[in-house]
OpenMM code with the backbone's topology and positions (N, CA, C; nanometers):
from openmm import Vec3, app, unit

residues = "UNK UNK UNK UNK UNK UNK UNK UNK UNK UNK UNK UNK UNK UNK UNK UNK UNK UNK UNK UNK UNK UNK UNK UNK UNK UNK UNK UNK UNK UNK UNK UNK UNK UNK UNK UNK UNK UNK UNK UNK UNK UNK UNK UNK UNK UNK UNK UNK UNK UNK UNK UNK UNK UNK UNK UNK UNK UNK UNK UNK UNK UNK UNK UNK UNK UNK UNK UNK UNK UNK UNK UNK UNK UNK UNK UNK UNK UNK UNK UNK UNK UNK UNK UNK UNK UNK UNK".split()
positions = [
    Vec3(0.0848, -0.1179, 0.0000),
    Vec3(0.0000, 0.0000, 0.0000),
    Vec3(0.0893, 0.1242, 0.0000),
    Vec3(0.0782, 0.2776, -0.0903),
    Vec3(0.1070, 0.3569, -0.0778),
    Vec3(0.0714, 0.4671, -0.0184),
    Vec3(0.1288, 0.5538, 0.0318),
    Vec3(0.1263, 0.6815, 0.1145),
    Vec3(-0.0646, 0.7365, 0.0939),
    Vec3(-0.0715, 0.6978, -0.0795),
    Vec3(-0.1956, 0.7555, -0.1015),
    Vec3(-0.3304, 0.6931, -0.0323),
    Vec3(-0.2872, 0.5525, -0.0341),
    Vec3(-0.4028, 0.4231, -0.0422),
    Vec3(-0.4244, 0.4465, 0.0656),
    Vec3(-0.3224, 0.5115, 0.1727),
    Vec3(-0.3127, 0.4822, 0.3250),
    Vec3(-0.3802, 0.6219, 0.3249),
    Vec3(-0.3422, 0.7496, 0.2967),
    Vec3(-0.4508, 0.8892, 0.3205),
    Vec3(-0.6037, 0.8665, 0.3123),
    Vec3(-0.6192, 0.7693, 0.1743),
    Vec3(-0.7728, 0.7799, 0.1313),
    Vec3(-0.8585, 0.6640, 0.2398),
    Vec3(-0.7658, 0.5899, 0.3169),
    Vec3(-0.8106, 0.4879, 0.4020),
    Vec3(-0.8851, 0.5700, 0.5667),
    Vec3(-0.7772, 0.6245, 0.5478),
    Vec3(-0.8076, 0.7392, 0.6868),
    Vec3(-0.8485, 0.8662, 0.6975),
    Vec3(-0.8940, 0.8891, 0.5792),
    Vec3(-0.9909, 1.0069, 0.5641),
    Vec3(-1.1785, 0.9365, 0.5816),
    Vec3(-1.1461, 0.8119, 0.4715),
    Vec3(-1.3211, 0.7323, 0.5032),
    Vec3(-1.2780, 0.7065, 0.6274),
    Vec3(-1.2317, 0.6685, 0.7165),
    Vec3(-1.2370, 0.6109, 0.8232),
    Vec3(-1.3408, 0.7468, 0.9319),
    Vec3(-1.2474, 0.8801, 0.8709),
    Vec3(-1.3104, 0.9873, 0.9497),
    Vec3(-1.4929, 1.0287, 0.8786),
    Vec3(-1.4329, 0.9643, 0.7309),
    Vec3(-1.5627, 0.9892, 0.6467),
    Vec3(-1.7128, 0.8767, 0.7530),
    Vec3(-1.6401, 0.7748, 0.7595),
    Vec3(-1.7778, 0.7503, 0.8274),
    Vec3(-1.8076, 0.7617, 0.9785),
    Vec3(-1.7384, 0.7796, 1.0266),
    Vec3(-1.8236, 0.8708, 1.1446),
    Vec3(-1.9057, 0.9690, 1.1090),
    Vec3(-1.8580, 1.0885, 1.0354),
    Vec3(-1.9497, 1.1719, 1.0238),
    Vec3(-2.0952, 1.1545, 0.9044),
    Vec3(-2.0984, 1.0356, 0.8751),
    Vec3(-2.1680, 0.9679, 0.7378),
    Vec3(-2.3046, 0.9640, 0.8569),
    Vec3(-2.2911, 0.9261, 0.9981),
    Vec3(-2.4128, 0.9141, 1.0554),
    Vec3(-2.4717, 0.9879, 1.0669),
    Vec3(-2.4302, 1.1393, 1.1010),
    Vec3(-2.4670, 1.2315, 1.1098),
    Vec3(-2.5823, 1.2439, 1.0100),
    Vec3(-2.6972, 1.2958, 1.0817),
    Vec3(-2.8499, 1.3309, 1.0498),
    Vec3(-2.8341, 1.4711, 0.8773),
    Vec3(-2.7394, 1.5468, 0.9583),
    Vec3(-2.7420, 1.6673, 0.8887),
    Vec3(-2.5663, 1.6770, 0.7780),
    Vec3(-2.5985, 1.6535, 0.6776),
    Vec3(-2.4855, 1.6148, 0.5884),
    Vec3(-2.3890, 1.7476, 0.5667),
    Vec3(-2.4459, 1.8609, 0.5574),
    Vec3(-2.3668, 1.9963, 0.5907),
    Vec3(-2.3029, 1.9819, 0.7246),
    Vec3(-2.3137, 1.9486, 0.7942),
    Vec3(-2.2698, 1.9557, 0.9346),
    Vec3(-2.1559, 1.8127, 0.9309),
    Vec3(-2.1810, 1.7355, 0.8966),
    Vec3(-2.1046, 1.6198, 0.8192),
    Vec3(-1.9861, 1.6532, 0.7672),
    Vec3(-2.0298, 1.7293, 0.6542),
    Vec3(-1.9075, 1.7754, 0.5510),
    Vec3(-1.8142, 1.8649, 0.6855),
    Vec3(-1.9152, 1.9438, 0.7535),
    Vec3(-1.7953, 2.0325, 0.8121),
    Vec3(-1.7218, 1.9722, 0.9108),
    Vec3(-1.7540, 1.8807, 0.9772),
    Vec3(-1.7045, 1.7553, 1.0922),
    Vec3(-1.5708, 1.7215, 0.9956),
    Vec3(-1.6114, 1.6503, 0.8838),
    Vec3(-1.4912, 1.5961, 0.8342),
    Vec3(-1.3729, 1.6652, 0.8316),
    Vec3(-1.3898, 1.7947, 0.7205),
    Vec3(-1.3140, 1.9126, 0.7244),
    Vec3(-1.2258, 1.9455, 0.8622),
    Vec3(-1.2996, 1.9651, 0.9607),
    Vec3(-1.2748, 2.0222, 1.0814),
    Vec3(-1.1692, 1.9141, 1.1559),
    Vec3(-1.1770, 1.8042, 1.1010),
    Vec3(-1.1494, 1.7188, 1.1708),
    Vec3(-0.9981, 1.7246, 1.0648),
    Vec3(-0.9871, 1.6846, 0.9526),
    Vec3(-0.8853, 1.7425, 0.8646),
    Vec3(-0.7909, 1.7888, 0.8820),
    Vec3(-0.8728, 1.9200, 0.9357),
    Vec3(-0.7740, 2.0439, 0.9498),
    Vec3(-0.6867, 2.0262, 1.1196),
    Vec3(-0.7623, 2.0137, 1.1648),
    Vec3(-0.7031, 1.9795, 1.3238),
    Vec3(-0.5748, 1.8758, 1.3280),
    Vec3(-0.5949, 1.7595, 1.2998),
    Vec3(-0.5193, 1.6452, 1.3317),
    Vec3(-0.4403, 1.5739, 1.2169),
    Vec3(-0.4439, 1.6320, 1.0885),
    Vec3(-0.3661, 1.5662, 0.9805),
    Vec3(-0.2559, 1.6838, 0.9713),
    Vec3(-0.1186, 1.6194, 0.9866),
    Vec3(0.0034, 1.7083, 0.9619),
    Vec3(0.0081, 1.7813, 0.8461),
    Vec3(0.0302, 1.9025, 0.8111),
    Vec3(0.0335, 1.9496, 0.7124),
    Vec3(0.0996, 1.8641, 0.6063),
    Vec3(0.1560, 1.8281, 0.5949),
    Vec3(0.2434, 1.7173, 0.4923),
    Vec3(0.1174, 1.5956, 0.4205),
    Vec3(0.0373, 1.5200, 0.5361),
    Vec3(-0.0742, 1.5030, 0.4946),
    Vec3(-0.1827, 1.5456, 0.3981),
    Vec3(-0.1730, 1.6735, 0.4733),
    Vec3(-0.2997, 1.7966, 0.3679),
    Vec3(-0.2713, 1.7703, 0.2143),
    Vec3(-0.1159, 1.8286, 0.2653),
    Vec3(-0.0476, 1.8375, 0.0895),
    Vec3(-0.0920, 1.7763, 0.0157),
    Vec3(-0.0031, 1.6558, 0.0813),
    Vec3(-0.0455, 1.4906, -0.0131),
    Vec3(-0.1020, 1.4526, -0.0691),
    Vec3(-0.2442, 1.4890, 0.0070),
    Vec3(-0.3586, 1.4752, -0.0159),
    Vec3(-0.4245, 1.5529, -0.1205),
    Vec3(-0.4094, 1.6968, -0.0925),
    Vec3(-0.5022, 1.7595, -0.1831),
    Vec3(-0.4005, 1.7659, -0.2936),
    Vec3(-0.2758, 1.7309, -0.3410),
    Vec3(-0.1793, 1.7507, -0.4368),
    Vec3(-0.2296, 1.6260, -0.5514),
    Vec3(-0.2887, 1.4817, -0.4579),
    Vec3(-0.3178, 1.4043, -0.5289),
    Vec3(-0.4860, 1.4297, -0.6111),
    Vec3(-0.5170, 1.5273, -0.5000),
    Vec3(-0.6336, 1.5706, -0.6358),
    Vec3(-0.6581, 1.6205, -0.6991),
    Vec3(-0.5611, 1.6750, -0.7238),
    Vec3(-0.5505, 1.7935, -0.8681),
    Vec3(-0.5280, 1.6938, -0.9140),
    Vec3(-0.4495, 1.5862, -0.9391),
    Vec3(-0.4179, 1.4685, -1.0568),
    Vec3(-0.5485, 1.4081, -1.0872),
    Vec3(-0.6093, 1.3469, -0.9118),
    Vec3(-0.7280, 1.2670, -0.9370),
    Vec3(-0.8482, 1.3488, -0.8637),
    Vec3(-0.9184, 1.4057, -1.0099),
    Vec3(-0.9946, 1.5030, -0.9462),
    Vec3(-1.1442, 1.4163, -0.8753),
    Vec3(-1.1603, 1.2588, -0.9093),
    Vec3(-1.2596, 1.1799, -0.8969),
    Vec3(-1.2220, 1.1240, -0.7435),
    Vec3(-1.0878, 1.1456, -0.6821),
    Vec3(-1.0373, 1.0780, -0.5755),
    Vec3(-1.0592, 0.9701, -0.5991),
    Vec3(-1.0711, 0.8671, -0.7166),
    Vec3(-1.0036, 0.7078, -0.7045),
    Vec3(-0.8035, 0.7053, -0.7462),
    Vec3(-0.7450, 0.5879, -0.6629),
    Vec3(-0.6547, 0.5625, -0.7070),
    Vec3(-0.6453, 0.3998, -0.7256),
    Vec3(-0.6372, 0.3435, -0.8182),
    Vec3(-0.6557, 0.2196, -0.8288),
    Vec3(-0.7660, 0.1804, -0.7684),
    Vec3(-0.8177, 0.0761, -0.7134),
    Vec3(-0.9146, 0.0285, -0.6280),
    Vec3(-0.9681, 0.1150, -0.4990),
    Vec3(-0.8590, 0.2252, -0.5180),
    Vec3(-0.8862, 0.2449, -0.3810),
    Vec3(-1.0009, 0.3723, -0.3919),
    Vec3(-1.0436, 0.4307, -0.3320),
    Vec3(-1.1110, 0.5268, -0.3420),
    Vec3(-1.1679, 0.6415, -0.2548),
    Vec3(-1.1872, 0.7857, -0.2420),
    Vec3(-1.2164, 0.8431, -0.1207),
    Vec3(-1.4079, 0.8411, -0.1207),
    Vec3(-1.4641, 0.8280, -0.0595),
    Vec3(-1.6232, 0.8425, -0.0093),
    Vec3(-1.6627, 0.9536, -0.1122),
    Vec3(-1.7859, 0.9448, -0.1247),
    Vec3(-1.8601, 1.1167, -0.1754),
    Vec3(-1.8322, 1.1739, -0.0844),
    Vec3(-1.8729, 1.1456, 0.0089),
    Vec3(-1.8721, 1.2916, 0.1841),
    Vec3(-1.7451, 1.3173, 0.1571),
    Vec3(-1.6443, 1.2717, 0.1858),
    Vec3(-1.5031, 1.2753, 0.1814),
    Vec3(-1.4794, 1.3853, 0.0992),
    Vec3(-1.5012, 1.3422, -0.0586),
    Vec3(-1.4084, 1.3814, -0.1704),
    Vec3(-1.5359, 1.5405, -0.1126),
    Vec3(-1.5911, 1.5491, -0.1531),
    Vec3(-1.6584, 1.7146, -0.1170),
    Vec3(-1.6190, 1.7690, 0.0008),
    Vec3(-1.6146, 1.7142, 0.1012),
    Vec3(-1.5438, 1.8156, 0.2373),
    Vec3(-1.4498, 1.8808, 0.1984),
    Vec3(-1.3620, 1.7642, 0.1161),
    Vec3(-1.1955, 1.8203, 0.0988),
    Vec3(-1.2282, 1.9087, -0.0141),
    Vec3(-1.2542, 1.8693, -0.1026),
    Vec3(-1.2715, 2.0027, -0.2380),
    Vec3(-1.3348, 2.1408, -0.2406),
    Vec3(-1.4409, 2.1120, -0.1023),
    Vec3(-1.5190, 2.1983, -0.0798),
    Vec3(-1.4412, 2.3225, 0.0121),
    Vec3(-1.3698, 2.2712, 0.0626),
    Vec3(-1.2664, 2.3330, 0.1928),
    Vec3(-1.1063, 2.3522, 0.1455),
    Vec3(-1.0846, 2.3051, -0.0023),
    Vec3(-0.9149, 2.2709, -0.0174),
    Vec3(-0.8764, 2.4020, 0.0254),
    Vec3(-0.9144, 2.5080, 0.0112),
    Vec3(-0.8150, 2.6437, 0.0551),
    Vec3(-0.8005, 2.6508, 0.1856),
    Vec3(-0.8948, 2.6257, 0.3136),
    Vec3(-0.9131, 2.6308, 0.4273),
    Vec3(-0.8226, 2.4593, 0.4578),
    Vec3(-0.8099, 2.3585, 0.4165),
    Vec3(-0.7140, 2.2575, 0.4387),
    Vec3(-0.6069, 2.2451, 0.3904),
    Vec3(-0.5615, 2.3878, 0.3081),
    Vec3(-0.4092, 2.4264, 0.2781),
    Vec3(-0.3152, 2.4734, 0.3528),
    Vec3(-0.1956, 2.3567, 0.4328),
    Vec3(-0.1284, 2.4556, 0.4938),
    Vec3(-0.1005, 2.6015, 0.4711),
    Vec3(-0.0701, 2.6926, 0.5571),
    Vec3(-0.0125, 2.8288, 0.5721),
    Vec3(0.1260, 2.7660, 0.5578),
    Vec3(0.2092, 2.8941, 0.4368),
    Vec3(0.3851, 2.8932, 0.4616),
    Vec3(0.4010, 2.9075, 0.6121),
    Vec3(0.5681, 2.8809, 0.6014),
    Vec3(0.6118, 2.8806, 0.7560),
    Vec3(0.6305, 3.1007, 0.7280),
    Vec3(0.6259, 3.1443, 0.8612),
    Vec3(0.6818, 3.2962, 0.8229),
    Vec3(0.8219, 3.2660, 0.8559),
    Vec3(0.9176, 3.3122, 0.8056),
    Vec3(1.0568, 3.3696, 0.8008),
    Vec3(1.0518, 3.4784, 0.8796),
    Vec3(1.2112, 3.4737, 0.9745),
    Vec3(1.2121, 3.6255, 1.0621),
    Vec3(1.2918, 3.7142, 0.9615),
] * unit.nanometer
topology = app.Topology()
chain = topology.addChain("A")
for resn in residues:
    res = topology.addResidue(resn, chain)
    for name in ("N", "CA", "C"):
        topology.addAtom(name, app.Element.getBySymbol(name[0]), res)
């Protein structure tokens, strides 16, 4: 398994928790929120770098959720690391 197979594994993983959720806006933003908090920026990258290639989020077999792939696309500027500032 690659770096990718392993991102898109643990994003559904976060994707379905919030999949129960009653209210799917509130869903999308759980995921996001959740995203942004606890995935290392290097993650983010990775991630959203691989979807400019794969704008469908499949990679081979593998694949990210609907909820998923819209949180992240919906939010990619807000789940873009900030540069580091320089003194």
């Amino acid at each position: 398994m690659n770096n990718v197979d392993h991102l898109i594994r643990l994003a559904n993983r976060i994707g379905s928790f919030f999949e129960a959720m009653p209210d799917r806006e509130e869903g999308i933003e759980g995921i996001s929120n959740h995203i942004q908090k606890f995935w290392a920026p290097r993650m983010r990258v990775a991630m959203l770098s691989f979807l400019e290639t794969h704008p469908d989020g499949r990679h081979g077999e593998t694949a990210l959720s609907e909820l998923v792939l819209t949180a992240i696309t919906r939010n990619k500027e807000r789940l873009t690391p900030k540069p580091a500032m320089m003194d």
